[in-house]
C-alpha positions as CSV (number, residue, x, y, z in Angstrom):
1,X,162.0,77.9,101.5
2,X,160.9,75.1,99.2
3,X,161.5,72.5,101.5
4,X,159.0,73.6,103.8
5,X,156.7,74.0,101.3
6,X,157.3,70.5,100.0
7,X,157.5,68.6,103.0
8,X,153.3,67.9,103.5
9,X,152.7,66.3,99.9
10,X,156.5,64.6,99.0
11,X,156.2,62.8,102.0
12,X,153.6,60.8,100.5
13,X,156.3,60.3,97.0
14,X,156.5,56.5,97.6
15,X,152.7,56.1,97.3
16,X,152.5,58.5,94.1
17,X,155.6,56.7,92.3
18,X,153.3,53.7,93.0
19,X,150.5,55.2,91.8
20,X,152.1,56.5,88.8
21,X,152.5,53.3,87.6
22,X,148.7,52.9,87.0
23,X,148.6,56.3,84.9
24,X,151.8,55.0,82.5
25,X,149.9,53.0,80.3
26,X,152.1,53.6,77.5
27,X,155.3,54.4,78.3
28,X,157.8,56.8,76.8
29,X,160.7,55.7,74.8
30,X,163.3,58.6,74.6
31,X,167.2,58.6,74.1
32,X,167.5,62.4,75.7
33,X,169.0,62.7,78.9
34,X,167.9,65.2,81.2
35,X,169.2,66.9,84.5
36,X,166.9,68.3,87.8
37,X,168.2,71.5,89.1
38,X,166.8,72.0,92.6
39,X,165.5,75.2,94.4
40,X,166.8,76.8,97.4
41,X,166.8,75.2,100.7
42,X,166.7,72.1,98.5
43,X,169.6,69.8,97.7
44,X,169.8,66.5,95.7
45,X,168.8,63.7,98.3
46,X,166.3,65.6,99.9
47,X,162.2,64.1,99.2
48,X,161.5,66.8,96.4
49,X,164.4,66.5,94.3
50,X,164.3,63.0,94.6
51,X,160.4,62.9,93.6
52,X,161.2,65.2,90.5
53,X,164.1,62.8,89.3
54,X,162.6,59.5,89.9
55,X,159.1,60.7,88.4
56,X,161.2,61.3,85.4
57,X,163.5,59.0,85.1
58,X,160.6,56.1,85.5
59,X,158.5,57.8,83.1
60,X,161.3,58.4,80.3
61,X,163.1,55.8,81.0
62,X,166.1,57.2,80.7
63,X,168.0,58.1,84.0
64,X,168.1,61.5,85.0
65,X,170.3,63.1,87.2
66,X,170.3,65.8,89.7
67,X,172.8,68.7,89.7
68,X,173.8,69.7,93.1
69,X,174.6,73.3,93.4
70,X,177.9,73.4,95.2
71,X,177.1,71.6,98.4
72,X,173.9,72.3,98.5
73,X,171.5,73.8,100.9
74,X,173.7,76.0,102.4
75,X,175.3,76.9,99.2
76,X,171.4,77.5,97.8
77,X,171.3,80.6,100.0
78,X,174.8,81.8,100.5
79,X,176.6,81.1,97.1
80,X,176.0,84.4,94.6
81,X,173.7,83.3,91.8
82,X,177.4,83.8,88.9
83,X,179.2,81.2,91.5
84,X,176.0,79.2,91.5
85,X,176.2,79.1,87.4
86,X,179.8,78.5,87.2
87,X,179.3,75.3,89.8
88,X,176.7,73.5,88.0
89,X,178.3,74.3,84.5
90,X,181.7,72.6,85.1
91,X,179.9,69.9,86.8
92,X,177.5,69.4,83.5
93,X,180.4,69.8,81.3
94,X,182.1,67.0,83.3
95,X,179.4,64.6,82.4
96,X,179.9,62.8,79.1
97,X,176.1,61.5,79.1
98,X,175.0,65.4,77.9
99,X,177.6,66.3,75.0
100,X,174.7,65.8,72.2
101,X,172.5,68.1,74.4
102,X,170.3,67.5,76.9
103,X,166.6,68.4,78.8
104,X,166.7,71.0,81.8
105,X,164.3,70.6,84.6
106,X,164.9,73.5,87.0
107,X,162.7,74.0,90.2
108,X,162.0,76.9,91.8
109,X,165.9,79.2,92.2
110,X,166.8,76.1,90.0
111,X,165.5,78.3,87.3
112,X,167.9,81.3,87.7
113,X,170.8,78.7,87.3
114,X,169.3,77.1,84.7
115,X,168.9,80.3,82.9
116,X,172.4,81.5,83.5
117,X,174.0,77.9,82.5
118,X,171.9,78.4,79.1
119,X,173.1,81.6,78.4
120,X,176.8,82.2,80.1
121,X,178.3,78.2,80.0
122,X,179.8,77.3,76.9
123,X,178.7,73.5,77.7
124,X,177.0,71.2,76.1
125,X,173.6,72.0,74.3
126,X,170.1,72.4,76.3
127,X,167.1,71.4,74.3
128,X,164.4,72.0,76.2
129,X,164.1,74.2,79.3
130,X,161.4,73.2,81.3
131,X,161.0,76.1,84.2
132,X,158.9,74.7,87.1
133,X,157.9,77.1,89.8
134,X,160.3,79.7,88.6
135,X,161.0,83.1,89.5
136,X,162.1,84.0,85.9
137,X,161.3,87.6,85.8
138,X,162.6,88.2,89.2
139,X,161.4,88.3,92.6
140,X,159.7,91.6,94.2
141,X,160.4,90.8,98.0
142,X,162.5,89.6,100.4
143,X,162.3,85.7,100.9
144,X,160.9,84.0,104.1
145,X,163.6,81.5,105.2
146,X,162.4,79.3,107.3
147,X,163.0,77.3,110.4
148,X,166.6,76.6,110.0
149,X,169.0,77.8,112.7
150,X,170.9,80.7,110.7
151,X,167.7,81.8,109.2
152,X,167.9,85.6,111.9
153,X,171.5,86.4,109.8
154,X,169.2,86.2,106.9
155,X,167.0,88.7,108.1
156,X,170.2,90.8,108.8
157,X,171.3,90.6,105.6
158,X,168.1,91.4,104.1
159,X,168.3,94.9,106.7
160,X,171.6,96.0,105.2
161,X,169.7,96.5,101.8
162,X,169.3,94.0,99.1
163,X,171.3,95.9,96.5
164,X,174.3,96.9,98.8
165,X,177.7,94.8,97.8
166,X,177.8,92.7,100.9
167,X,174.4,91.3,100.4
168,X,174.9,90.6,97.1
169,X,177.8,88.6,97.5
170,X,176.7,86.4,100.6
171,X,172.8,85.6,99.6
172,X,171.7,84.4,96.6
173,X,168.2,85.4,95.8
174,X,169.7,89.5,96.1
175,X,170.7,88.6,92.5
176,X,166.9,88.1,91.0
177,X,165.4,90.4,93.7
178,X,164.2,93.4,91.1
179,X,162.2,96.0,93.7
180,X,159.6,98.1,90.7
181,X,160.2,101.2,92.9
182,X,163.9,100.8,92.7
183,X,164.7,100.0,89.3
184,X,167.9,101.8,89.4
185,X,169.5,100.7,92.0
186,X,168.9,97.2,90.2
187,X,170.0,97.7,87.3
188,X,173.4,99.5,89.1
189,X,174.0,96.9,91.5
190,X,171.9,93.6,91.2
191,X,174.8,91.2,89.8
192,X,173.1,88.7,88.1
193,X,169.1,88.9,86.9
194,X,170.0,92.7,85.2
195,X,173.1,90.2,83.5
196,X,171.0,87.1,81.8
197,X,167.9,89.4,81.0
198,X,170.4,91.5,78.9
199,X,169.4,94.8,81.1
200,X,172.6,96.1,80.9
201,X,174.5,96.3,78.0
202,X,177.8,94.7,77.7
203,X,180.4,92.5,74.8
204,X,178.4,89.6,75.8
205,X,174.8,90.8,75.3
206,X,174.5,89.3,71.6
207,X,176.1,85.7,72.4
208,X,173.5,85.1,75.3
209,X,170.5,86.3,73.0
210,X,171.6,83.9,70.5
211,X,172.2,81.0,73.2
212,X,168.6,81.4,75.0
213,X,166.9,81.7,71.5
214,X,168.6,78.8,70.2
215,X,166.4,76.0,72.9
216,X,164.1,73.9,71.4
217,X,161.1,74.9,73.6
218,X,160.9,76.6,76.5
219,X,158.2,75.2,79.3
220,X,156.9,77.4,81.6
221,X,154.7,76.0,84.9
222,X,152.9,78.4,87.6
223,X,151.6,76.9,90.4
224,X,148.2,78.4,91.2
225,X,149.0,78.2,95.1
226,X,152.4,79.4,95.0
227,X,152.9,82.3,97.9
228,X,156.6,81.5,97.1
229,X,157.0,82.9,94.0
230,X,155.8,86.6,94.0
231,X,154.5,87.5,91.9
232,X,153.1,83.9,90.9
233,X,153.4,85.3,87.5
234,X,156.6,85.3,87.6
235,X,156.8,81.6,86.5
236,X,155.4,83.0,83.4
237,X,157.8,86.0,83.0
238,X,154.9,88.2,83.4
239,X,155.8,91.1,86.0
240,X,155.2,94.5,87.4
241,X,155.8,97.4,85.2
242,X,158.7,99.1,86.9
243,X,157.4,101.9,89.4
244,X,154.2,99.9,89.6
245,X,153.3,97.3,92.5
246,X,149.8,97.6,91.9
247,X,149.5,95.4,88.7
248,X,151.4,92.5,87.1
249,X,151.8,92.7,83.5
250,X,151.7,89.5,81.1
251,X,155.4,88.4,79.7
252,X,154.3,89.7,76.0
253,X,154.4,93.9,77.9
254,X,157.3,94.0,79.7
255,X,159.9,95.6,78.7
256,X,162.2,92.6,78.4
257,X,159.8,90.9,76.1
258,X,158.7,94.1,74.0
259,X,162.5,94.7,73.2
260,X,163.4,90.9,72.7
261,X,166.4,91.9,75.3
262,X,167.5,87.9,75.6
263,X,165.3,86.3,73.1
264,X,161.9,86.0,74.9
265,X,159.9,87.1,72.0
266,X,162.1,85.4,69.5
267,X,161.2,82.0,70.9
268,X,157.6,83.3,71.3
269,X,157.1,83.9,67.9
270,X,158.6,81.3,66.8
271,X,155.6,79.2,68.7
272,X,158.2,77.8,71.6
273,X,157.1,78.5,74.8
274,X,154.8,76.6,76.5
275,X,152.4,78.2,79.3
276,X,151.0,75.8,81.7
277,X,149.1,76.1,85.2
278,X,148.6,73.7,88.1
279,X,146.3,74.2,91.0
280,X,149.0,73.2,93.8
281,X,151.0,74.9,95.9
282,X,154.6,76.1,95.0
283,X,156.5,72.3,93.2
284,X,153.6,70.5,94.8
285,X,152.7,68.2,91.2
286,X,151.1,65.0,90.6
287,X,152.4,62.0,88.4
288,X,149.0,62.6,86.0
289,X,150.0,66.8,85.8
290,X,154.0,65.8,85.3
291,X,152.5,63.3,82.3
292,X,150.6,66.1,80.7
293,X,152.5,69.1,81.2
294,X,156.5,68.1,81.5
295,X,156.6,65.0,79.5
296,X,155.9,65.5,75.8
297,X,158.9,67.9,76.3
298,X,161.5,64.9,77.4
299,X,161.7,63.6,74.3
């Protein structure tokens, strides 16, 4: 999915890191690391992932590394979103570069891991969680995959029924796929979004409020092309109310947000969460909008 969508503009990434160097007048002194979780169909030597951690790393001058979600593409799609999270936590725990916290940069599904690592990985500390291109309230179809060869068993999948046990064990976007007309079958048998958004109550619902509410700031970027990400407003936890396709609701009216189910309004009223919007297509950023919008927060 986001590697189709990424191909057009990071295949000119040389050029921009070379152009970047004209808009980095000043540049950035920081001491905190960061990491770059990458979307689905993505993995960490592929042109976007790449772009994303070298943009970074030149501008902070600190060097960033990217997470690879078990072995990545493949993984991306097949691996249940809870396997995806307890990957890429042991693997961060393993790195003694984070242990006085760190910056999160998650694109696209990255953002669902990101989310989950925050709240269910007793690891080190994140400090800001910069969601780029995120489907953070959830996703309200099925997902086009692509040209890739085992892209018709996708479809199959997808045919059995997105909530059924099979599916939601052998594709990972089933577990942030929240259908408004079928909100109980979601909340019954959707394994991982009804988890970290505190739907459903359980022992563990306090200790991942408290872990989500306890970042530093929370960064939110939509992409004003995305026909990835649906709703778009999803990168902004707005979403439909649940029955309702017609109308997407802003993050401060849905449910999640109105209840403070995993700390949402906590941080909001606390002034941490950053909305921003660029006009590309779905993780399509320049150097200039990285430098407004993702930098003052990698300090």
């Amino acid at each position: 999915m986001d590697r189709i969508c990424l191909s057009p503009f990071f295949s000119f990434s040389i050029l921009l890191l070379l152009d970047m160097l004209l808009f980095a007048a000043i540049p950035l002194s920081s001491s905190t690391p960061f990491i770059v979780l990458h979307g689905i169909s993505m993995q960490c030597n592929d042109a976007g992932s790449i772009y994303y951690t070298m943009t970074l790393t030149t501008l902070t001058k600190v060097k960033g590394s990217c997470v690879e979600v078990g072995n990545g593409l493949m993984d991306s799609w097949m691996m249940p979103m809870n396997n995806q999270v307890e990957n890429a936590c042991g693997k961060l725990k393993a790195m003694p570069e984070l242990k006085d916290g760190y910056n999160m940069v998650a694109l696209s599904q990255g953002n669902m891991v990101g989310r989950g690592v925050i709240e269910l990985c007793d690891g080190p500390p994140v400090k800001n969680f910069i969601s780029v291109g995120g489907p953070n309230a959830g996703h309200s179809s099925t997902i086009a995959c692509g040209p890739f060869p085992w892209c018709a068993q996708i479809g199959i999948f997808y045919g059995m029924g997105v909530y059924t046990p099979y599916v939601q064990e052998h594709l990972a976007p089933s577990g942030y796929i929240k259908l408004p007309n079928d909100i109980p079958a979601y909340l019954r048998e959707c394994k991982f979004l009804p988890k970290i958004n505190n739907e459903v109550e359980d022992s563990e619902n306090a200790l991942r409020k408290k872990r989500f509410s306890s970042i530093s700031q929370l960064v939110l970027v939509l992409f004003m092309g995305d026909t990835i990400i649906l709703p778009q407003e999803s990168s902004w936890f707005g979403y439909y109310p649940n029955g309702d396709f017609a109308k997407v609701v802003p993050m401060q009216q849905t449910d999640v947000y109105l209840k403070d189910l995993f700390g949402l309004q906590t941080l909001d009223k606390a002034g941490k969460i950053k909305f921003f919007k660029v006009p590309g297509q779905h993780l399509v950023i320049t150097v200039p909008e990285i430098q407004q919008f993702i930098l003052p927060y990698m300090t």
